[in-house]
Backbone atoms as SQL, in Angstrom:
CREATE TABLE atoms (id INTEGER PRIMARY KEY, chain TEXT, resi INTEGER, resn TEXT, atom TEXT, x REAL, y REAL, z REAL);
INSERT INTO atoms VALUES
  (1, 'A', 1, 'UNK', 'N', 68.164, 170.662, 179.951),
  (2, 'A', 1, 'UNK', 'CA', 66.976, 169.914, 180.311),
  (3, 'A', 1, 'UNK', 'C', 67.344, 169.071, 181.529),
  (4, 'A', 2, 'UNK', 'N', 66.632, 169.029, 182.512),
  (5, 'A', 2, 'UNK', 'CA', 66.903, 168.696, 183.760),
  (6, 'A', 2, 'UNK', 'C', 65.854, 167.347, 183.952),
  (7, 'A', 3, 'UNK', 'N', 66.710, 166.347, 184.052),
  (8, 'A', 3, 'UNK', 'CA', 65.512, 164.765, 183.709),
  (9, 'A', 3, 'UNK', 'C', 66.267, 164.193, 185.534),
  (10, 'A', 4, 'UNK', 'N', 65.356, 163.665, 186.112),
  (11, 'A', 4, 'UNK', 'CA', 65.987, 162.559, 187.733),
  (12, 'A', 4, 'UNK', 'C', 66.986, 162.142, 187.214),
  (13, 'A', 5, 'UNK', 'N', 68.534, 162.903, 188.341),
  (14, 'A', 5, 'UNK', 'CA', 69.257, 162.375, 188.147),
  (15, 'A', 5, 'UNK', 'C', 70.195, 162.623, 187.142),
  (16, 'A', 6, 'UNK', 'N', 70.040, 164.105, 186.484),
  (17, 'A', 6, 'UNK', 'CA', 70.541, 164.387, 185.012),
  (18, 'A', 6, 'UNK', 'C', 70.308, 165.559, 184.698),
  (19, 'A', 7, 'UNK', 'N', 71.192, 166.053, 183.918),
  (20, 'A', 7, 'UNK', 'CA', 71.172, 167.180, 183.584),
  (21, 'A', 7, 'UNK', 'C', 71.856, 167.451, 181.848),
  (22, 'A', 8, 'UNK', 'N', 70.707, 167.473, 180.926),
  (23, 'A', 8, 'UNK', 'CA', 71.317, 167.337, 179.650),
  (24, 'A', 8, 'UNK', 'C', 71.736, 169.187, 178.994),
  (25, 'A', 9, 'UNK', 'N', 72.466, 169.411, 178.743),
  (26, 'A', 9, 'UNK', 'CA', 73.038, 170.949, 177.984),
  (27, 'A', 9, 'UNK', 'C', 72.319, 171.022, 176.485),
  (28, 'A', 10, 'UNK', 'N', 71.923, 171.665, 176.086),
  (29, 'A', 10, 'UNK', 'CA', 71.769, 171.582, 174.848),
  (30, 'A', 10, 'UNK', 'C', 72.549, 173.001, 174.078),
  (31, 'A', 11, 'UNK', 'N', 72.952, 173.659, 172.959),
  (32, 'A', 11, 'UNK', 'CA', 72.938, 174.557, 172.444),
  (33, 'A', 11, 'UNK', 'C', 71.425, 175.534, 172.233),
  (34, 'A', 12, 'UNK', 'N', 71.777, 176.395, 172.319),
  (35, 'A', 12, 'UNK', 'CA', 70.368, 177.044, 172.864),
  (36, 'A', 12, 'UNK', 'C', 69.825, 177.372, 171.390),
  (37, 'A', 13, 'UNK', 'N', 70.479, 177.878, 170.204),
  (38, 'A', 13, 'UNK', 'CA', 70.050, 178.197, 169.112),
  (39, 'A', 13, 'UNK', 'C', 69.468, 176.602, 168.465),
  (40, 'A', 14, 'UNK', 'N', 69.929, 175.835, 168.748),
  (41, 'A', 14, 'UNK', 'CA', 69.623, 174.497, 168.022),
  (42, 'A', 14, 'UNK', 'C', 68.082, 173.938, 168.434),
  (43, 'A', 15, 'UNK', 'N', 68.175, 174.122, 169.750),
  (44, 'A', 15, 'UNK', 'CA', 66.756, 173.384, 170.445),
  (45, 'A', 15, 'UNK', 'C', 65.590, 174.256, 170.382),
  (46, 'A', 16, 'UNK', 'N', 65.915, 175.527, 170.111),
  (47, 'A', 16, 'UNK', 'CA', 65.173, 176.848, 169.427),
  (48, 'A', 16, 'UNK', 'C', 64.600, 176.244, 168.425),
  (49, 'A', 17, 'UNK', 'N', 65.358, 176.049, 167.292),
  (50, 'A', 17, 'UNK', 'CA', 64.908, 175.337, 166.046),
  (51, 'A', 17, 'UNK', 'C', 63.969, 173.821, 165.835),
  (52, 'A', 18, 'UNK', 'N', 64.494, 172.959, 167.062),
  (53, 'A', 18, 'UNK', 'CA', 64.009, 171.739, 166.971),
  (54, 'A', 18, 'UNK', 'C', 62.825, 172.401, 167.496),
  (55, 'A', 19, 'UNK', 'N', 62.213, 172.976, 168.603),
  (56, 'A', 19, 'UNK', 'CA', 61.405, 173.261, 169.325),
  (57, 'A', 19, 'UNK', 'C', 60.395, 174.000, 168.081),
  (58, 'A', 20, 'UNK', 'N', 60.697, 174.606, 167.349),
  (59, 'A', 20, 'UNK', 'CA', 59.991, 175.640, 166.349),
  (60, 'A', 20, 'UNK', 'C', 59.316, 174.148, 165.463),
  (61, 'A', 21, 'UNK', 'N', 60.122, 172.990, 164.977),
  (62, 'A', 21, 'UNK', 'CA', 59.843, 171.941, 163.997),
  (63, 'A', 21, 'UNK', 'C', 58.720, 171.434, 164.823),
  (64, 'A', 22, 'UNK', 'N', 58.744, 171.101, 166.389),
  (65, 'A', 22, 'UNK', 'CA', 58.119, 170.225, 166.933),
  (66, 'A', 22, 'UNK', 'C', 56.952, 170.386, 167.152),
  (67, 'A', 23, 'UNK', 'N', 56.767, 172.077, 167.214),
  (68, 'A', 23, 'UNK', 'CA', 55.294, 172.882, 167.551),
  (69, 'A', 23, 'UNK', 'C', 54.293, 172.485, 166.653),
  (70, 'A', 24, 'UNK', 'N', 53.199, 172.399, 166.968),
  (71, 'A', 24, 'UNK', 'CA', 52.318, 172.750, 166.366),
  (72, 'A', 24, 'UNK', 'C', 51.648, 170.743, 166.194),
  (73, 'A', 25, 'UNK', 'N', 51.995, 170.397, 166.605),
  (74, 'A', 25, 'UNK', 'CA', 51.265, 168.698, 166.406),
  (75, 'A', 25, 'UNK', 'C', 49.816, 168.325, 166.994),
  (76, 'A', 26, 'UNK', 'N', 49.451, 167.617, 166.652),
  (77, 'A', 26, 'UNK', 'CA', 48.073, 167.402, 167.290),
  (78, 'A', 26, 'UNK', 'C', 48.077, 167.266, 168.540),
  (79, 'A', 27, 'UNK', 'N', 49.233, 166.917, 169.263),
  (80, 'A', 27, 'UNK', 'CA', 49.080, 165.785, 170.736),
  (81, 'A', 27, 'UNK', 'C', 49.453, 167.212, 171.782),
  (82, 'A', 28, 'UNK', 'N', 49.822, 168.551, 170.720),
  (83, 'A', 28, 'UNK', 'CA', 50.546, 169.949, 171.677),
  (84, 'A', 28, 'UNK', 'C', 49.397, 170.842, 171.628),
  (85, 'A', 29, 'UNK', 'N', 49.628, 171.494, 172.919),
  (86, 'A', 29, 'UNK', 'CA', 48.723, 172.939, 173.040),
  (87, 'A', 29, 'UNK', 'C', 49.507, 173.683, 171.870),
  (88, 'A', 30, 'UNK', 'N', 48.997, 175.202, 171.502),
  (89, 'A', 30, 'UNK', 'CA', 49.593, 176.187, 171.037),
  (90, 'A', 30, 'UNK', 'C', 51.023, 176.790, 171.372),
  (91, 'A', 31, 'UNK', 'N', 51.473, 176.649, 172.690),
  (92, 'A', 31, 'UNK', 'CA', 52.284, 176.885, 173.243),
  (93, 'A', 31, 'UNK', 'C', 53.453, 175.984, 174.316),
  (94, 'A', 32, 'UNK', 'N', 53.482, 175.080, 173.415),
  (95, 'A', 32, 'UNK', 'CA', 53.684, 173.865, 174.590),
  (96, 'A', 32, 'UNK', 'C', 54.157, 172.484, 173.575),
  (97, 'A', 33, 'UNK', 'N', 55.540, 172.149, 174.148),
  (98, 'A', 33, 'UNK', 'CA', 55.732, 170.791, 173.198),
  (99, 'A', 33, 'UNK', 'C', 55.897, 169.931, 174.490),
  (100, 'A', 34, 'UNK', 'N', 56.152, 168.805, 174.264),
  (101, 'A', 34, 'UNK', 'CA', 56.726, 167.601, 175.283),
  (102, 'A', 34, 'UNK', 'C', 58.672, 167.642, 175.101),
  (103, 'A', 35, 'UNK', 'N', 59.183, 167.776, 175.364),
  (104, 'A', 35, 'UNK', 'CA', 60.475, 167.643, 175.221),
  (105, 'A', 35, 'UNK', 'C', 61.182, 166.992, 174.961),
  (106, 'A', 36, 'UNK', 'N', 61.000, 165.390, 174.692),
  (107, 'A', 36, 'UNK', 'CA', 61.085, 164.624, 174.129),
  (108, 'A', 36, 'UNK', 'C', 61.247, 164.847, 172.685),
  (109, 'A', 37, 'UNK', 'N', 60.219, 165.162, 172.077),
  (110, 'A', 37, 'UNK', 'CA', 59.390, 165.425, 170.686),
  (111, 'A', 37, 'UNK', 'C', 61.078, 166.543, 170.334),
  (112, 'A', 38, 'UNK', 'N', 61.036, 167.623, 171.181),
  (113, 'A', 38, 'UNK', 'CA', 62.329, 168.277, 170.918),
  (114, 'A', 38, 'UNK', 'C', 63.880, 167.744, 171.152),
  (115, 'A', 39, 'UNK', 'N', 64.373, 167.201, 172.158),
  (116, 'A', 39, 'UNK', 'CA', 65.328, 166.533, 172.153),
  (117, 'A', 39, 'UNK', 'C', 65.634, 165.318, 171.392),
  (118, 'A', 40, 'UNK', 'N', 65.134, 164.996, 170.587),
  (119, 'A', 40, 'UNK', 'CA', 64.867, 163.598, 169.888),
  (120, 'A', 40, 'UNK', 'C', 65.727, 164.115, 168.918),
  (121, 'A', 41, 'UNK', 'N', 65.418, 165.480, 168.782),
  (122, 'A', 41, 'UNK', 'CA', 65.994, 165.963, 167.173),
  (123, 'A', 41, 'UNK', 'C', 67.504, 166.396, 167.362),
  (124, 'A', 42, 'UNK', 'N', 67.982, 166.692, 168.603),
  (125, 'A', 42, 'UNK', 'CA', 69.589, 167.167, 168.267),
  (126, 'A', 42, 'UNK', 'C', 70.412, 166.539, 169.715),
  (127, 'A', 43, 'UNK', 'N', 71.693, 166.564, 169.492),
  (128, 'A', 43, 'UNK', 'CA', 72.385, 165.957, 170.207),
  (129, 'A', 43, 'UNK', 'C', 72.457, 166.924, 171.169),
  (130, 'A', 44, 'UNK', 'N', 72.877, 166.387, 172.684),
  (131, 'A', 44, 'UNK', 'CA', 73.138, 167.225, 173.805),
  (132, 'A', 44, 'UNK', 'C', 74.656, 167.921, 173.628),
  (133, 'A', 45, 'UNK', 'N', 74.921, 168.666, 174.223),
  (134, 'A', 45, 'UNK', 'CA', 76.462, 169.043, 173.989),
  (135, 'A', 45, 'UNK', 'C', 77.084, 168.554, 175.334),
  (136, 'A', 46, 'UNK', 'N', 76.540, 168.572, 176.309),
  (137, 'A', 46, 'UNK', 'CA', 76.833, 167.510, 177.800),
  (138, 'A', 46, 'UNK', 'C', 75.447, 166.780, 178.365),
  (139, 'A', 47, 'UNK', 'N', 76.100, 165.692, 179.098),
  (140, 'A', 47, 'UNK', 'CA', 75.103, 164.876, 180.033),
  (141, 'A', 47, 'UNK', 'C', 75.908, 165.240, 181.007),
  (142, 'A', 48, 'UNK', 'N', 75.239, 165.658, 182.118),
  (143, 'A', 48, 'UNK', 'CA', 75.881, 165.362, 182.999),
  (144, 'A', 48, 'UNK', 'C', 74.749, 164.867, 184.927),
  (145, 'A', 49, 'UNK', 'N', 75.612, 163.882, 185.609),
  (146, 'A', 49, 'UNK', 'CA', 75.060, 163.910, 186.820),
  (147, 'A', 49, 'UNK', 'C', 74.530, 164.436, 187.773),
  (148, 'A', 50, 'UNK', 'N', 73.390, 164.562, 188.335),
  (149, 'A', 50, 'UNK', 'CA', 72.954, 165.187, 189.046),
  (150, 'A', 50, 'UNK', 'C', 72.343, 164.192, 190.558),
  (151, 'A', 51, 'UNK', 'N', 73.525, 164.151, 192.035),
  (152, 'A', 51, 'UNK', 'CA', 72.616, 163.589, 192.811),
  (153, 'A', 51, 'UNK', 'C', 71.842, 164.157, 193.157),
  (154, 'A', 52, 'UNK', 'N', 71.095, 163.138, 193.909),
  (155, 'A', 52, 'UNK', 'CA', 69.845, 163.218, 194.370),
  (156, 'A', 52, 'UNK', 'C', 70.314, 164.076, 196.197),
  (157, 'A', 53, 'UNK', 'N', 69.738, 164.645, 196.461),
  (158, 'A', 53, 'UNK', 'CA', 69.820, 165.850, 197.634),
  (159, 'A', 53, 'UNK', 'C', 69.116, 165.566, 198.302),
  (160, 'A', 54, 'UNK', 'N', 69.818, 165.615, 199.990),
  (161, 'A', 54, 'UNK', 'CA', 68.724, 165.663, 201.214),
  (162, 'A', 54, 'UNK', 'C', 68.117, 166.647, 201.848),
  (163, 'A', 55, 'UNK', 'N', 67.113, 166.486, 202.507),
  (164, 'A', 55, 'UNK', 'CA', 66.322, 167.534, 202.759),
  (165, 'A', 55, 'UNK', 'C', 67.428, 169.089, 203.393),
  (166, 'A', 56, 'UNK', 'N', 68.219, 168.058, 204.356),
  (167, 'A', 56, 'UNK', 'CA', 69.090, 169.114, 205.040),
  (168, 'A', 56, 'UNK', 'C', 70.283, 170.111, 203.757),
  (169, 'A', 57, 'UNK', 'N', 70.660, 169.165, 203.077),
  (170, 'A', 57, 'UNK', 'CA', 71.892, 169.815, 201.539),
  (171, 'A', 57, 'UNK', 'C', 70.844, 170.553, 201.008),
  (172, 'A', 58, 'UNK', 'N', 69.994, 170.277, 200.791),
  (173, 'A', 58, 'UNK', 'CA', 68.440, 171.363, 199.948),
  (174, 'A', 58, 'UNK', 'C', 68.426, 172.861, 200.657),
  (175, 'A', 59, 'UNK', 'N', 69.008, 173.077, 201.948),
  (176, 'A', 59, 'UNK', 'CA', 69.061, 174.522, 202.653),
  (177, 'A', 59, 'UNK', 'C', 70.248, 175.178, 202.601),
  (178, 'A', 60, 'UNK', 'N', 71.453, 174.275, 201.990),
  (179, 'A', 60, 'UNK', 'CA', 72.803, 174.756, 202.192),
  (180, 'A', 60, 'UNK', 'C', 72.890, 175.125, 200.765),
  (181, 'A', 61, 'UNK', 'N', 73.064, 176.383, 200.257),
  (182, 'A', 61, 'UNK', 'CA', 73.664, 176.785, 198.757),
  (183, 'A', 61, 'UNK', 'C', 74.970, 176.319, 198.486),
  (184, 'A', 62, 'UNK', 'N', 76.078, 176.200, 199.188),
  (185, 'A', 62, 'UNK', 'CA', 77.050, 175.901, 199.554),
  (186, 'A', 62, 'UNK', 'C', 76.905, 174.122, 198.886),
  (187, 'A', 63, 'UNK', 'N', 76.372, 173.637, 199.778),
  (188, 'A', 63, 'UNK', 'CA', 76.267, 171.898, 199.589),
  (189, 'A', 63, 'UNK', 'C', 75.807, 171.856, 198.489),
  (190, 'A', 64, 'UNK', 'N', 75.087, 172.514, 198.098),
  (191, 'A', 64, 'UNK', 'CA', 73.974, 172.122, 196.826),
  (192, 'A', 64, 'UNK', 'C', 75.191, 172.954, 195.551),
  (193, 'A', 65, 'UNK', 'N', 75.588, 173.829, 195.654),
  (194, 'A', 65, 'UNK', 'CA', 76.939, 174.316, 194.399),
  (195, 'A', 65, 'UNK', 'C', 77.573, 172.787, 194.474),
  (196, 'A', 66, 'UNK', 'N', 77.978, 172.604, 195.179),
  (197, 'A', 66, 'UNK', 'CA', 79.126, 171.844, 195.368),
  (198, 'A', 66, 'UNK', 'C', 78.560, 169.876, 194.523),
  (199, 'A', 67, 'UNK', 'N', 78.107, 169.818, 194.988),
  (200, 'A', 67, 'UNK', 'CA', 76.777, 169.024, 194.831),
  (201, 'A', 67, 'UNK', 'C', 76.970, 169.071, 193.257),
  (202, 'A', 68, 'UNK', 'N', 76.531, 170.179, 192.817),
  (203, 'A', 68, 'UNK', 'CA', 76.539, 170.355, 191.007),
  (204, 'A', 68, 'UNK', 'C', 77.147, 171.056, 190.310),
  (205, 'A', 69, 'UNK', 'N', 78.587, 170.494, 191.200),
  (206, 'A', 69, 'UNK', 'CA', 79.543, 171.856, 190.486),
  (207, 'A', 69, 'UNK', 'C', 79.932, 171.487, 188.750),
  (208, 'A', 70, 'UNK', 'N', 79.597, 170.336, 188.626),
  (209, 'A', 70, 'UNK', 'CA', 79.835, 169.517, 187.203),
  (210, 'A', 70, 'UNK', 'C', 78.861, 169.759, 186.526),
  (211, 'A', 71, 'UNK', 'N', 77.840, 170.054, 186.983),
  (212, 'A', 71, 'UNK', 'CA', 76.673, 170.523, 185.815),
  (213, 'A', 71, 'UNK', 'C', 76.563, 172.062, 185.478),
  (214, 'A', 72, 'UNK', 'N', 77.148, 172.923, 186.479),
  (215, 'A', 72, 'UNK', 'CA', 77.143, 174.427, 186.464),
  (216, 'A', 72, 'UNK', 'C', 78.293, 174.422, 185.414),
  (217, 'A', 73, 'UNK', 'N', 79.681, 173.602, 185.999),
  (218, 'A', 73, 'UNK', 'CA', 80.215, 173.625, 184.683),
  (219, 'A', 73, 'UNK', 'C', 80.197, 173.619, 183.744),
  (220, 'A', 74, 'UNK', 'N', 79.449, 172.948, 183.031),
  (221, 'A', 74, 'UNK', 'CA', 78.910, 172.120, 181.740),
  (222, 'A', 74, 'UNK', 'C', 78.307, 172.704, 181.165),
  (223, 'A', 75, 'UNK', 'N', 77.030, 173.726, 181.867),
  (224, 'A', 75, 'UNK', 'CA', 76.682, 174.673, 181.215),
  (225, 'A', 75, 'UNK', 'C', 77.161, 176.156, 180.901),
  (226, 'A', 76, 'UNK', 'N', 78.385, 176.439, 181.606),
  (227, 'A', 76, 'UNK', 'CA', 79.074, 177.252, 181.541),
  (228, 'A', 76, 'UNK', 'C', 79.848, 177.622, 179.932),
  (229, 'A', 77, 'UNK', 'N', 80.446, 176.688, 180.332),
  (230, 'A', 77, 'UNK', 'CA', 81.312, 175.963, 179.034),
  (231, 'A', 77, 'UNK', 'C', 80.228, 175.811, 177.799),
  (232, 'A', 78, 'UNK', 'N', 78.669, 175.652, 177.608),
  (233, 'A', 78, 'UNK', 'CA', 78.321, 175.965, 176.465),
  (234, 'A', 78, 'UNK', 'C', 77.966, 177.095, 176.155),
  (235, 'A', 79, 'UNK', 'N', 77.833, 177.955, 176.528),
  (236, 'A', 79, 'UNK', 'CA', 77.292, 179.444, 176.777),
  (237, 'A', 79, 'UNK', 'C', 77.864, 180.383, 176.271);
């Protein structure tokens, strides 16, 4: 889950499940939770940083890997 500034990992089978509990509430479409409502229910397996990027690093793949090489990690490593 990708929040300003952040980048939370979750286990993918887990938030599956929270996401399945969370469905269906009055305040949700049919197809559609708030993420909140789902992350509330299980722990992240990483947080990690994400700066904020300038227009010019936004064209470089290069700058921008590099940039989030700690979050590519992070999700690597849960996968």
């Amino acid at each position: 889950v990708v929040d300003p500034g952040r980048a939370r990992i979750f286990a993918g089978d887990r938030y599956a499940k929270a996401r399945a509990v969370a469905s269906g509430s009055p305040r949700e479409g049919t197809r559609e939770e708030h993420t909140g409502a789902v992350t509330e229910m299980i722990d992240a397996l990483a947080t990690v940083d994400l700066p904020a990027l300038g227009g010019e690093e936004h064209g470089d793949p290069n700058r921008v890997a590099s940039a989030y090489a700690s979050a590519y990690e992070a999700l690597f490593e849960a996968v």
